[in-house]
C-alpha angles and dihedrals in degrees: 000000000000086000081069090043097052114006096167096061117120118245123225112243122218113037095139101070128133111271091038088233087162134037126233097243133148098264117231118234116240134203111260138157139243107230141027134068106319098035115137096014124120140211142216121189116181118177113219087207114132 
C-alpha cells in the first residue's frame, strides 16, 4: 500500500543480514529538509531489547 502511496521513496538495502538486526517492512516516509547540517545523513536505531 504505501509503495502506491510513494513510489519514489528510497528503500533501505541490506535487511537480510545475519543477525536480522533489521526487518524487511515497508519504510514510512518522514519530514526532512533539504539543507543544513545534517542534510543528506542517514540513521539507523536499532533497540537490543529482547
Amino acid at each position: 500500500m504505501l509503495d502506491r502511496l510513494y513510489p519514489d521513496i528510497e528503500r533501505m538495502t541490506g535487511t537480510c543480514g545475519p543477525l536480522n538486526a533489521f526487518l524487511d517492512l515497508a519504510q514510512i516516509p518522514v519530514a526532512h529538509t533539504q539543507s543544513g547540517p545534517l542534510a543528506g545523513l542517514r540513521l539507523a536505531v536499532k533497540d537490543i531489547y529482547d
